[in-house]
Predicted model as a PDB file, atoms N, CA, C, CB and O in Angstrom, pLDDT in the B-factor column:
MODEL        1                                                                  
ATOM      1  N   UNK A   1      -8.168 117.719 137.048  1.00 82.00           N  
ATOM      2  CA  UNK A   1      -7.363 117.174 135.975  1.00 82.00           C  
ATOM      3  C   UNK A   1      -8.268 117.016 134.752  1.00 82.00           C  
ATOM      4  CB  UNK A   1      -6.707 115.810 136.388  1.00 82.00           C  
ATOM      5  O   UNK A   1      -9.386 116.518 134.615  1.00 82.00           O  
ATOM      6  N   UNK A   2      -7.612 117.470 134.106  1.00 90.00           N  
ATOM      7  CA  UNK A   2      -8.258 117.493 132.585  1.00 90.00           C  
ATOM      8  C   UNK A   2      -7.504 117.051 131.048  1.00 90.00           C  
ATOM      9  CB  UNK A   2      -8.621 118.990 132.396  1.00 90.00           C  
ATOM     10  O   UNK A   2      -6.299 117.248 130.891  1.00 90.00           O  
ATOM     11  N   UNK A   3      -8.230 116.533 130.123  1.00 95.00           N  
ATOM     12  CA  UNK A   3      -7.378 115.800 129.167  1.00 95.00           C  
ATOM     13  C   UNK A   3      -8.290 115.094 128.057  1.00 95.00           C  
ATOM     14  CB  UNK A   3      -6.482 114.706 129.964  1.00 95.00           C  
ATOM     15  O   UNK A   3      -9.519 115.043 128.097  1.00 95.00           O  
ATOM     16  N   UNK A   4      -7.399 114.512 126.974  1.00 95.00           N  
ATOM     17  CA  UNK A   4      -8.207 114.772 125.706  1.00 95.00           C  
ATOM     18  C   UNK A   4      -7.160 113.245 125.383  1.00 95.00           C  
ATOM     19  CB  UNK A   4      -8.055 116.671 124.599  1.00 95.00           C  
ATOM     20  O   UNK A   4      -6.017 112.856 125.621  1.00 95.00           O  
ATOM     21  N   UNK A   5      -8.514 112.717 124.646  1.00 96.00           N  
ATOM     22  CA  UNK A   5      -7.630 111.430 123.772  1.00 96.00           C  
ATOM     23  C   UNK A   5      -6.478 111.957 122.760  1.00 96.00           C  
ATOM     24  CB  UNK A   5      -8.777 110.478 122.688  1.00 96.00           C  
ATOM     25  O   UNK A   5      -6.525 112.874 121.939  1.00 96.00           O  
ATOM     26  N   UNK A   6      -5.303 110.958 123.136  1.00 96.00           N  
ATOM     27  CA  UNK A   6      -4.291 111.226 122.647  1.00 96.00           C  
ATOM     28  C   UNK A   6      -2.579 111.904 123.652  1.00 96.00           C  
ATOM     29  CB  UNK A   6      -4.992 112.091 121.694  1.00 96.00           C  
ATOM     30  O   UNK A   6      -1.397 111.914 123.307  1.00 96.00           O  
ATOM     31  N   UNK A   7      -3.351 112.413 125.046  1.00 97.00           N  
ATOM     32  CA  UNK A   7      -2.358 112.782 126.048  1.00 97.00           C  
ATOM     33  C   UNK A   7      -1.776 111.817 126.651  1.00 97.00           C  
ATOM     34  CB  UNK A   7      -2.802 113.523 126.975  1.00 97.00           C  
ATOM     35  O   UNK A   7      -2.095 110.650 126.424  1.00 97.00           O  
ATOM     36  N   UNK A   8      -0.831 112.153 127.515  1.00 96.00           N  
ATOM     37  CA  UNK A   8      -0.179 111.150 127.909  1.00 96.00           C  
ATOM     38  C   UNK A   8      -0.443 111.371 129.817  1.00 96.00           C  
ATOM     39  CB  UNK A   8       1.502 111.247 127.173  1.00 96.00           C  
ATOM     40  O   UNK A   8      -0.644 112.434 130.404  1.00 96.00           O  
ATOM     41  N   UNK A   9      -0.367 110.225 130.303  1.00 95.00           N  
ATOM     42  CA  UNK A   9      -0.839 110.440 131.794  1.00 95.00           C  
ATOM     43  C   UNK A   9       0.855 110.236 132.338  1.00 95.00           C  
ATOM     44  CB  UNK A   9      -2.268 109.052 132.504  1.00 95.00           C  
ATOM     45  O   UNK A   9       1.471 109.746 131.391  1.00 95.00           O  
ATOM     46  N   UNK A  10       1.375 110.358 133.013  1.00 94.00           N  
ATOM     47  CA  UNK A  10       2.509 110.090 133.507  1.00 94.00           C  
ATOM     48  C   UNK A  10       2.368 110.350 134.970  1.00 94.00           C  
ATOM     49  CB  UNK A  10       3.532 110.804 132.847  1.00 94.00           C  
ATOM     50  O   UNK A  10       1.936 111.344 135.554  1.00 94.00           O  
ATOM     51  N   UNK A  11       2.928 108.999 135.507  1.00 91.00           N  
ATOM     52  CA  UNK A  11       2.845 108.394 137.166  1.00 91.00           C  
ATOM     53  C   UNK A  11       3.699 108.676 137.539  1.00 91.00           C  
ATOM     54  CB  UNK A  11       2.741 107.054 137.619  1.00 91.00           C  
ATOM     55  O   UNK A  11       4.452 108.545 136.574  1.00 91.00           O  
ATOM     56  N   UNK A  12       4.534 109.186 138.700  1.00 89.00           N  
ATOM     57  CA  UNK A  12       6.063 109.736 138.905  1.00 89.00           C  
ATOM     58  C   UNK A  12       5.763 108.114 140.157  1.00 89.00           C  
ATOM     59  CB  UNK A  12       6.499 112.076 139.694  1.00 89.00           C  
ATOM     60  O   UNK A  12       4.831 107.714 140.855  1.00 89.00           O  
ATOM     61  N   UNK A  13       7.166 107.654 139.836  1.00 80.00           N  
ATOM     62  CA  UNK A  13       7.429 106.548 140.912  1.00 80.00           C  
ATOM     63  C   UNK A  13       7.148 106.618 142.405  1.00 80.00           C  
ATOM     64  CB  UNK A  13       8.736 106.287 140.885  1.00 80.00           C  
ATOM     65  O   UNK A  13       7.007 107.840 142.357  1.00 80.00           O  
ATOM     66  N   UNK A  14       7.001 106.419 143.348  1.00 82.00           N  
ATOM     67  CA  UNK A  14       6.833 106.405 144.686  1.00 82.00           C  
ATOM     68  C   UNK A  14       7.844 106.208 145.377  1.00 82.00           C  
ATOM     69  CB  UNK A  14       6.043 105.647 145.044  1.00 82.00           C  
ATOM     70  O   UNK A  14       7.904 106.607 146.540  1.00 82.00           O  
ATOM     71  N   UNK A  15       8.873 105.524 144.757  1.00 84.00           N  
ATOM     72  CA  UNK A  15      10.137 105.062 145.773  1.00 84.00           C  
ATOM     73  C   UNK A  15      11.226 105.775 144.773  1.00 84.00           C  
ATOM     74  CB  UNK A  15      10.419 103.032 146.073  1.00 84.00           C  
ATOM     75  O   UNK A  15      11.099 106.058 143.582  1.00 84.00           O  
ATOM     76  N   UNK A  16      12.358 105.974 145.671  1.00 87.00           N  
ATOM     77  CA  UNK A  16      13.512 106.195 144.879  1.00 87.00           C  
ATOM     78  C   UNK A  16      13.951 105.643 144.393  1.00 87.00           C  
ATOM     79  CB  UNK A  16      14.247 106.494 145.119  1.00 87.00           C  
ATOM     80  O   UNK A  16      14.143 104.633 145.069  1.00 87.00           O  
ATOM     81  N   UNK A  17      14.666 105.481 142.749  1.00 86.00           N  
ATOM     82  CA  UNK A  17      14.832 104.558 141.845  1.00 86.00           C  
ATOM     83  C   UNK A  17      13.459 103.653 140.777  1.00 86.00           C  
ATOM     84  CB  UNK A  17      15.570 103.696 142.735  1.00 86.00           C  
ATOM     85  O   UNK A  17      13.742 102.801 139.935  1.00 86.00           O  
ATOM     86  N   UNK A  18      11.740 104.205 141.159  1.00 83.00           N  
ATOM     87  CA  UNK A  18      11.675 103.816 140.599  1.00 83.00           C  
ATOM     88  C   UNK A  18      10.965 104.572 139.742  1.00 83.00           C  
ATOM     89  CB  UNK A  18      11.582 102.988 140.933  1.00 83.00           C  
ATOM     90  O   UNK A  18      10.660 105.689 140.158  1.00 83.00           O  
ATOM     91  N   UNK A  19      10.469 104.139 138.192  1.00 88.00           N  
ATOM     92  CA  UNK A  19      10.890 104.715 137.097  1.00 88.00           C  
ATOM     93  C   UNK A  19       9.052 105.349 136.855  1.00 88.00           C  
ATOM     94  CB  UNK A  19      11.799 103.467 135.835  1.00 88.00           C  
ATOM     95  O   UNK A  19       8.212 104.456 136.973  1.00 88.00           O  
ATOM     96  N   UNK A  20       8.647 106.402 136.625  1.00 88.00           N  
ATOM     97  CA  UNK A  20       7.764 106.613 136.096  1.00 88.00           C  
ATOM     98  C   UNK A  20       7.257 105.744 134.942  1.00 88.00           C  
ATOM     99  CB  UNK A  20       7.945 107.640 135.909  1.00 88.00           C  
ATOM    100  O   UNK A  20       7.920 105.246 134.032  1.00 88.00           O  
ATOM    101  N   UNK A  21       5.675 105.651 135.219  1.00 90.00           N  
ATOM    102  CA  UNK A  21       4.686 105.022 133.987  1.00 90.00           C  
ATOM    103  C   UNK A  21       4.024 106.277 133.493  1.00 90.00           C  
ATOM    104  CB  UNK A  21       3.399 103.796 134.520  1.00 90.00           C  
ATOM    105  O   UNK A  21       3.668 107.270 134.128  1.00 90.00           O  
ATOM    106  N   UNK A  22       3.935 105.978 132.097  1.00 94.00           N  
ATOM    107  CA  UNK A  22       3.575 107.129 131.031  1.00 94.00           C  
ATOM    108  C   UNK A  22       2.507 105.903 130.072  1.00 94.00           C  
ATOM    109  CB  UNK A  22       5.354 107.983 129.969  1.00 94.00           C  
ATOM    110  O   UNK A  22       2.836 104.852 129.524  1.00 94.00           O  
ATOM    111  N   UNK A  23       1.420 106.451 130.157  1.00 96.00           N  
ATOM    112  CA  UNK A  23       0.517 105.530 129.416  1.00 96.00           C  
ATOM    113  C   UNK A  23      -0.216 106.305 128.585  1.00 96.00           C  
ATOM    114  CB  UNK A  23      -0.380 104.709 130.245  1.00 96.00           C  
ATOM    115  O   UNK A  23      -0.548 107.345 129.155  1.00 96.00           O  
ATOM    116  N   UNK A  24      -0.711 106.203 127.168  1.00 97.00           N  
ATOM    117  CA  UNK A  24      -1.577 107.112 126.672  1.00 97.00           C  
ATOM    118  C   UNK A  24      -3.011 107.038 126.679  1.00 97.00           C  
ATOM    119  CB  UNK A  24      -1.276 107.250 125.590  1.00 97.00           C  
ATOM    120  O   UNK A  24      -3.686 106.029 126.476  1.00 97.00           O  
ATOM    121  N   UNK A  25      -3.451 108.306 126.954  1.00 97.00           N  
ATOM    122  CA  UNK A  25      -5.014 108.048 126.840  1.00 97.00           C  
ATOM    123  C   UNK A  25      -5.627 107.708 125.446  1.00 97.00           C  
ATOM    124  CB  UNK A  25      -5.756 109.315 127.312  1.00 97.00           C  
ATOM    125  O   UNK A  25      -5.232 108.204 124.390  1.00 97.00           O  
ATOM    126  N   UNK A  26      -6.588 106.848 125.562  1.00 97.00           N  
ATOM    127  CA  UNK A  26      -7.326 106.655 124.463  1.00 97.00           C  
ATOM    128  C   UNK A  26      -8.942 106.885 124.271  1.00 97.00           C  
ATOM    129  CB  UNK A  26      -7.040 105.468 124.222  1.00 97.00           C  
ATOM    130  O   UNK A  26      -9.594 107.119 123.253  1.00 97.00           O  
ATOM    131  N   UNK A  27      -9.381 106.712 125.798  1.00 97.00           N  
ATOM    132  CA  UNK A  27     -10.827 106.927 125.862  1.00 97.00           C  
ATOM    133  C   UNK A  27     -10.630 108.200 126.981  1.00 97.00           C  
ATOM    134  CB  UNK A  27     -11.848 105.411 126.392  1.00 97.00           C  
ATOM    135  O   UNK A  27      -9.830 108.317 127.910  1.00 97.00           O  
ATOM    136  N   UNK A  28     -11.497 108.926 126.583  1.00 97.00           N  
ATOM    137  CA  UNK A  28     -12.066 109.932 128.420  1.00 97.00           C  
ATOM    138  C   UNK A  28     -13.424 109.535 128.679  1.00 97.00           C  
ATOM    139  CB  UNK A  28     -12.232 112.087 128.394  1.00 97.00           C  
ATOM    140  O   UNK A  28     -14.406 109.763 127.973  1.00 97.00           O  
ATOM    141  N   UNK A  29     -13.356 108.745 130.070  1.00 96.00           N  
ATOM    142  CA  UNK A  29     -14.666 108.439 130.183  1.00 96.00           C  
ATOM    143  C   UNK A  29     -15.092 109.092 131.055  1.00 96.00           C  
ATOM    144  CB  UNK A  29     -14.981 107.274 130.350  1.00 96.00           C  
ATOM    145  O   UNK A  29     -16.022 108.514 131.617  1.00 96.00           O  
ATOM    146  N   UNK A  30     -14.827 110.193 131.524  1.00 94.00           N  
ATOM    147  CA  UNK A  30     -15.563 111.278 132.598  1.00 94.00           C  
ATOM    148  C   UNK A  30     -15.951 112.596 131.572  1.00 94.00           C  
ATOM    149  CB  UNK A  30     -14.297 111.864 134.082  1.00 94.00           C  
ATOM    150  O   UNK A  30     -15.745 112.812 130.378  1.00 94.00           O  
ATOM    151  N   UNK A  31     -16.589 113.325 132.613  1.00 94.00           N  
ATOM    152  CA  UNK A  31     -17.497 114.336 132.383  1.00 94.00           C  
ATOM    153  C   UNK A  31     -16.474 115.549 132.095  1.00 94.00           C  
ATOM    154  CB  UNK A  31     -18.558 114.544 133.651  1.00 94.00           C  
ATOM    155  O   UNK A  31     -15.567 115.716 132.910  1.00 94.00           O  
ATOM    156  N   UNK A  32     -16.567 116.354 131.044  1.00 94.00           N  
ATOM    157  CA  UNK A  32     -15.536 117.450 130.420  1.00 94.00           C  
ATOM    158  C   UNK A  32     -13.724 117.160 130.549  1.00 94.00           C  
ATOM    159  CB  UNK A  32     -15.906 118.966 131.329  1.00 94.00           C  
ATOM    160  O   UNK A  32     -12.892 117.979 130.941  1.00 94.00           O  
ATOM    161  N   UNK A  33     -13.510 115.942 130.151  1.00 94.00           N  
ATOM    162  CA  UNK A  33     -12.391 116.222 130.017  1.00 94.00           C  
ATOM    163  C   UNK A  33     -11.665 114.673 131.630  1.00 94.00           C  
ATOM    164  CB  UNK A  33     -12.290 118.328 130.198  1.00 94.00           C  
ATOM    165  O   UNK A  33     -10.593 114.070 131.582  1.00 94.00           O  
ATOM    166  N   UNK A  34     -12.438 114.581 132.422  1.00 94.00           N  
ATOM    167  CA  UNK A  34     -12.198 114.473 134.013  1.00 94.00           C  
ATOM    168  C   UNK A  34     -12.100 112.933 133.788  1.00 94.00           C  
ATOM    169  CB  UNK A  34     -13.555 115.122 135.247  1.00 94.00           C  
ATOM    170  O   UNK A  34     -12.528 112.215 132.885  1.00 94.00           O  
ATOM    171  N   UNK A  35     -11.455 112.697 134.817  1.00 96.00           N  
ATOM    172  CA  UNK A  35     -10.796 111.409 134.961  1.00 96.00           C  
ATOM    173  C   UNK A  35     -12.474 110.325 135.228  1.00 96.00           C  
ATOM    174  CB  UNK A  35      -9.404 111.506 136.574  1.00 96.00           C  
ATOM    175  O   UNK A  35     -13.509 110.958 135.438  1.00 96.00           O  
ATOM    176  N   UNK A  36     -12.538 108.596 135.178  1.00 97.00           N  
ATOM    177  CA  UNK A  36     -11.453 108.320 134.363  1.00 97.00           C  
ATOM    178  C   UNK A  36     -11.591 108.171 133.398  1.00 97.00           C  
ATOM    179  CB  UNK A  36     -10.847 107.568 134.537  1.00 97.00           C  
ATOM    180  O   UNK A  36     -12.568 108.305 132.660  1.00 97.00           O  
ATOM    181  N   UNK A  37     -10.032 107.685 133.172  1.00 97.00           N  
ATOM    182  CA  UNK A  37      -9.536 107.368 131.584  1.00 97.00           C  
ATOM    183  C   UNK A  37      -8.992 105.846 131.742  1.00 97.00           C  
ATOM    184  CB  UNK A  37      -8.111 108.561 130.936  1.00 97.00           C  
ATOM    185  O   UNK A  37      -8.474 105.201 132.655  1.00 97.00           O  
ATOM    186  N   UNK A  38      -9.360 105.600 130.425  1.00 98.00           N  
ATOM    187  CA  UNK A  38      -9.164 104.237 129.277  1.00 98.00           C  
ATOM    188  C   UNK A  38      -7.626 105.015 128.775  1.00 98.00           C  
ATOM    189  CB  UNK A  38     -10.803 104.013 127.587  1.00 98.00           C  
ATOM    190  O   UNK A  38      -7.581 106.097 128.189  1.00 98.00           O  
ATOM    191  N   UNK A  39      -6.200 104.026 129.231  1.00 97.00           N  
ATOM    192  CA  UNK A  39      -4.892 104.162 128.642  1.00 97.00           C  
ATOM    193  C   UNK A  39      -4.045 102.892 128.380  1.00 97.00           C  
ATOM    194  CB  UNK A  39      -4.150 105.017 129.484  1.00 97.00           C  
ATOM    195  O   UNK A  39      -4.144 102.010 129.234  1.00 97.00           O  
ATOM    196  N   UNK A  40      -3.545 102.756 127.736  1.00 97.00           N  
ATOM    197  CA  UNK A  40      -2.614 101.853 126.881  1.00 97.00           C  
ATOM    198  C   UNK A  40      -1.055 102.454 127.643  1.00 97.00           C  
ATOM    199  CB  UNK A  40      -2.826 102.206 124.837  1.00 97.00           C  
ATOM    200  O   UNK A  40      -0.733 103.549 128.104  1.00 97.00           O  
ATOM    201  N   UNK A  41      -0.425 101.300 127.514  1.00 92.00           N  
ATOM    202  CA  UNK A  41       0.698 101.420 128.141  1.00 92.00           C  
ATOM    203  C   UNK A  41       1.976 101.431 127.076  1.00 92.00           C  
ATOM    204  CB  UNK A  41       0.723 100.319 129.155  1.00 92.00           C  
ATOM    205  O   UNK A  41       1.551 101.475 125.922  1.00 92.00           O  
ATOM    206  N   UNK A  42       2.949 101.413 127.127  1.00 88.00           N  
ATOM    207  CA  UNK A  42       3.967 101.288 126.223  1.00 88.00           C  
ATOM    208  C   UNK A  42       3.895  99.637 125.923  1.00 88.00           C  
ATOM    209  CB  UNK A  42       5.432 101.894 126.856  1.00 88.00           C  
ATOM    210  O   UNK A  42       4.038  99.374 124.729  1.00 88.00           O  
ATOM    211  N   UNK A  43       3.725  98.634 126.688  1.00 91.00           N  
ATOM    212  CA  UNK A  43       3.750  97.474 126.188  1.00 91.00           C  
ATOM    213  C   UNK A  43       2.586  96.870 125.421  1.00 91.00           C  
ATOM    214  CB  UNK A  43       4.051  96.791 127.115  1.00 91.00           C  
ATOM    215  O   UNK A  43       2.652  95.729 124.963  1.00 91.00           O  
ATOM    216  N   UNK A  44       1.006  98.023 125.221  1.00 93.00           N  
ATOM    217  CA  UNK A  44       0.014  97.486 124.784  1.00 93.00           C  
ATOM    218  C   UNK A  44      -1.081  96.754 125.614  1.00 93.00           C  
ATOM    219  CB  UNK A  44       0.488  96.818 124.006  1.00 93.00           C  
ATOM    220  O   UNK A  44      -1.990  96.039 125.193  1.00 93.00           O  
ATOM    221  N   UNK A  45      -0.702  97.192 127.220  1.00 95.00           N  
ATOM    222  CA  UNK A  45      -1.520  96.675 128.284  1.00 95.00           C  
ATOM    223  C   UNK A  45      -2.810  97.814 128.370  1.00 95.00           C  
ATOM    224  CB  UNK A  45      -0.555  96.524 129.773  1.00 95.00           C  
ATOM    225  O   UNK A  45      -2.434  98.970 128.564  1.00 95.00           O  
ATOM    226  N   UNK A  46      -3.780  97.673 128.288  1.00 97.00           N  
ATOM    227  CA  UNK A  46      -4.957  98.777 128.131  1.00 97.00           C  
ATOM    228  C   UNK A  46      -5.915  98.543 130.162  1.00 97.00           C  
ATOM    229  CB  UNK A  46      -6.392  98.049 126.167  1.00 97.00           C  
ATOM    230  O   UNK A  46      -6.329  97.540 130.743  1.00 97.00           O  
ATOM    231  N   UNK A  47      -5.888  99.584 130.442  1.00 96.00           N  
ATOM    232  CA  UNK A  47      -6.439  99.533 131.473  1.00 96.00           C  
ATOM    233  C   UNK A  47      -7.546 100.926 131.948  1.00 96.00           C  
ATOM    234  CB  UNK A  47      -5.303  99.263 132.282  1.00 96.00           C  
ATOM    235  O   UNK A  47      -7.407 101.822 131.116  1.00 96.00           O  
ATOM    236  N   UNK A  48      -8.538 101.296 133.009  1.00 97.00           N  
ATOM    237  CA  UNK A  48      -8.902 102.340 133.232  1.00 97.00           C  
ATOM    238  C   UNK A  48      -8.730 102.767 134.821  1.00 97.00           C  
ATOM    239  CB  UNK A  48     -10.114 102.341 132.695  1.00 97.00           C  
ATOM    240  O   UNK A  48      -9.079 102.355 135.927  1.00 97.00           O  
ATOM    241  N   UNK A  49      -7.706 104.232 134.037  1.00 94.00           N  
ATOM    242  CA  UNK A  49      -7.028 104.721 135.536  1.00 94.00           C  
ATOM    243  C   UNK A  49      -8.361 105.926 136.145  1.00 94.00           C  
ATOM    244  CB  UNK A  49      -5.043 105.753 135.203  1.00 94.00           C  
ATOM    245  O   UNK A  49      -9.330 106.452 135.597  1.00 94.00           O  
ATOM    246  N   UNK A  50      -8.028 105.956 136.928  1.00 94.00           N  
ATOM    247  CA  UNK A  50      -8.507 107.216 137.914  1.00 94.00           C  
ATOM    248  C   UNK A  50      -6.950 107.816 138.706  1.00 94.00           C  
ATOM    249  CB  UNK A  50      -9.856 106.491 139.356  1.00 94.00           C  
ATOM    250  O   UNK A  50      -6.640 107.444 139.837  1.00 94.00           O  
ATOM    251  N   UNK A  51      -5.959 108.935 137.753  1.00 93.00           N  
ATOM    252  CA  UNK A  51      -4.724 109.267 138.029  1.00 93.00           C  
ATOM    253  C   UNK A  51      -5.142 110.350 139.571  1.00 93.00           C  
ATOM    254  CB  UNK A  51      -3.919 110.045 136.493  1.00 93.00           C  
ATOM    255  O   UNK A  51      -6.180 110.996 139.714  1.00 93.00           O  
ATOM    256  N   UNK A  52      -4.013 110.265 140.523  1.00 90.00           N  
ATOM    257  CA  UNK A  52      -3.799 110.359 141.775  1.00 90.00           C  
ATOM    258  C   UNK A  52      -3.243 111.843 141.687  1.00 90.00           C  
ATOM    259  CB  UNK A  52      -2.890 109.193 142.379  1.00 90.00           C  
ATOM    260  O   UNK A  52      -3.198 112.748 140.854  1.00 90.00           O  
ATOM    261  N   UNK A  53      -2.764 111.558 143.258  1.00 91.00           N  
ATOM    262  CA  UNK A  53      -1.807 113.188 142.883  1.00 91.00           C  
ATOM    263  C   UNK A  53      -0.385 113.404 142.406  1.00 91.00           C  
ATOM    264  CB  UNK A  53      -1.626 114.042 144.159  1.00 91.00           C  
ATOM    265  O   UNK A  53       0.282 114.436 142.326  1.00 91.00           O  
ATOM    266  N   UNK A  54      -0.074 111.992 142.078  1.00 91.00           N  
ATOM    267  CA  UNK A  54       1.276 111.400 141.630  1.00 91.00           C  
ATOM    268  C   UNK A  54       1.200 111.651 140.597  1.00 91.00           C  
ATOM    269  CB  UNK A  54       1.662 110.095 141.763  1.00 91.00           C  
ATOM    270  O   UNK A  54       2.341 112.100 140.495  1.00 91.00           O  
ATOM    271  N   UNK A  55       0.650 111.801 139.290  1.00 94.00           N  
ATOM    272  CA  UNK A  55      -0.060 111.751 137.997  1.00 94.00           C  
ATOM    273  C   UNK A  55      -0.408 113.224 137.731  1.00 94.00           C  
ATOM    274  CB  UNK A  55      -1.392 110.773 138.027  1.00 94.00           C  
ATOM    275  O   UNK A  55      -1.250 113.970 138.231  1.00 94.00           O  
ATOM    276  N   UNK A  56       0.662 113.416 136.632  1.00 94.00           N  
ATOM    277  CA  UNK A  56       0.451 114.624 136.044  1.00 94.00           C  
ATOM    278  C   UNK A  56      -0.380 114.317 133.966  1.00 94.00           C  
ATOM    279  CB  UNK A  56       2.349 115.446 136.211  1.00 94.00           C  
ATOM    280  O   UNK A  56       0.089 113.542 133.133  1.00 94.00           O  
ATOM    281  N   UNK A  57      -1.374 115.055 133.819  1.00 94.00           N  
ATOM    282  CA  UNK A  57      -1.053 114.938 132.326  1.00 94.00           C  
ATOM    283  C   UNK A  57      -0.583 115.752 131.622  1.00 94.00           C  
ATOM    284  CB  UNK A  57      -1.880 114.708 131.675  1.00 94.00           C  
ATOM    285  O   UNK A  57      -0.728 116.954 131.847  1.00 94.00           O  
ATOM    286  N   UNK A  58       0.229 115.186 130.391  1.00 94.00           N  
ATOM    287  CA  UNK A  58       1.049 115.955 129.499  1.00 94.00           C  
ATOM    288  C   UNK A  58       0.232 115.948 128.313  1.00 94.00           C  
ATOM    289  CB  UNK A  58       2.490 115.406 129.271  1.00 94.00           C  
ATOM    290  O   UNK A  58      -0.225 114.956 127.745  1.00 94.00           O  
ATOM    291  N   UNK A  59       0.062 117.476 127.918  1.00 93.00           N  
ATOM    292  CA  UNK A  59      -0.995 117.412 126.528  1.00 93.00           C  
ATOM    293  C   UNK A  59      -0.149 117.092 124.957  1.00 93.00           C  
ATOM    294  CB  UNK A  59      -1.852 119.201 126.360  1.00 93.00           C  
ATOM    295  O   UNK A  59       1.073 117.199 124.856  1.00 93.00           O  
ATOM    296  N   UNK A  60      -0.704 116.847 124.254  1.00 87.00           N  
ATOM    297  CA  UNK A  60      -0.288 116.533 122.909  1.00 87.00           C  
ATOM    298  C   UNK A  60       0.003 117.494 122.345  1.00 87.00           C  
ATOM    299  CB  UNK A  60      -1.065 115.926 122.165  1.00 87.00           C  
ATOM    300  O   UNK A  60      -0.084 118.394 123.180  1.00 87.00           O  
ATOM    301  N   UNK A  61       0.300 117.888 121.438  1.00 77.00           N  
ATOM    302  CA  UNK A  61       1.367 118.792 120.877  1.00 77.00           C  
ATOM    303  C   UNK A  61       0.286 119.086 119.407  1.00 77.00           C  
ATOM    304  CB  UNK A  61       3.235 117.880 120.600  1.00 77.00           C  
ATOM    305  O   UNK A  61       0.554 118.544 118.335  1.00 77.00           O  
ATOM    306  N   UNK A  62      -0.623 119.778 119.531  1.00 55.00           N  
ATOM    307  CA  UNK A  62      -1.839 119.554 118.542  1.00 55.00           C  
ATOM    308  C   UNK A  62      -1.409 120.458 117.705  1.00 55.00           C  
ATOM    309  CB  UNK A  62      -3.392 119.779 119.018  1.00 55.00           C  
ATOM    310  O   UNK A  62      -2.330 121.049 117.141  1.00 55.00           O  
ATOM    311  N   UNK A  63       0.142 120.947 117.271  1.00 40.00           N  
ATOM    312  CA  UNK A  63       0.919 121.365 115.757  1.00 40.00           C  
ATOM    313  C   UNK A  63       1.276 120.199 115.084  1.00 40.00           C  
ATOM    314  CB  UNK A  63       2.360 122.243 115.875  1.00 40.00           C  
ATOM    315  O   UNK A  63       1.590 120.218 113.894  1.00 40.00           O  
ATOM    316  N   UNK A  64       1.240 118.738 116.054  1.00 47.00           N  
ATOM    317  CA  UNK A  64       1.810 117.823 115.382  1.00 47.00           C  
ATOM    318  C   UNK A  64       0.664 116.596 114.414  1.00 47.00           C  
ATOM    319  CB  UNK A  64       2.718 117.196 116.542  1.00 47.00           C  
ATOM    320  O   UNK A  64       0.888 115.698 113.603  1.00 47.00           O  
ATOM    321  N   UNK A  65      -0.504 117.136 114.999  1.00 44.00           N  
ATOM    322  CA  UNK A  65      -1.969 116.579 114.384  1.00 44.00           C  
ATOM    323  C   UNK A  65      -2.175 116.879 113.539  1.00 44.00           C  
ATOM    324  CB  UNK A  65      -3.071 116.748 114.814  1.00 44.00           C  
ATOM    325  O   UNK A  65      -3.225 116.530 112.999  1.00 44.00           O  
TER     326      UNK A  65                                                      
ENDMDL                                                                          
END                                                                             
């Protein structure tokens, strides 16, 4: 897994019904790109993940930069 400040990490729920977490990266603190990461949540909760196999990242849209 690989990723760049500014992507978004997104957690797919574990149970049925519940709702994916989508947090953005802000720091990469691994080696080329590699987990982990420093992400902010939609409510402004900042934490550092090491994303699973549940956890896909979605890259930024760098036409929109």
């Amino acid at each position: 897994m690989q990723a760049r400040t500014g992507d978004r990490v997104v957690t797919h729920g574990r149970v049925v019904g519940q709702p994916d977490r989508v947090s953005e990266i802000i720091e990469v603190l691994g080696h080329d790109g590699g987990p982990p990461y420093r992400v902010r949540t939609g409510d402004g909760h900042e934490t550092v993940i090491s994303p699973g196999p549940d956890s896909v990242v979605e890259h930024r849209d760098d036409a929109r930069h």
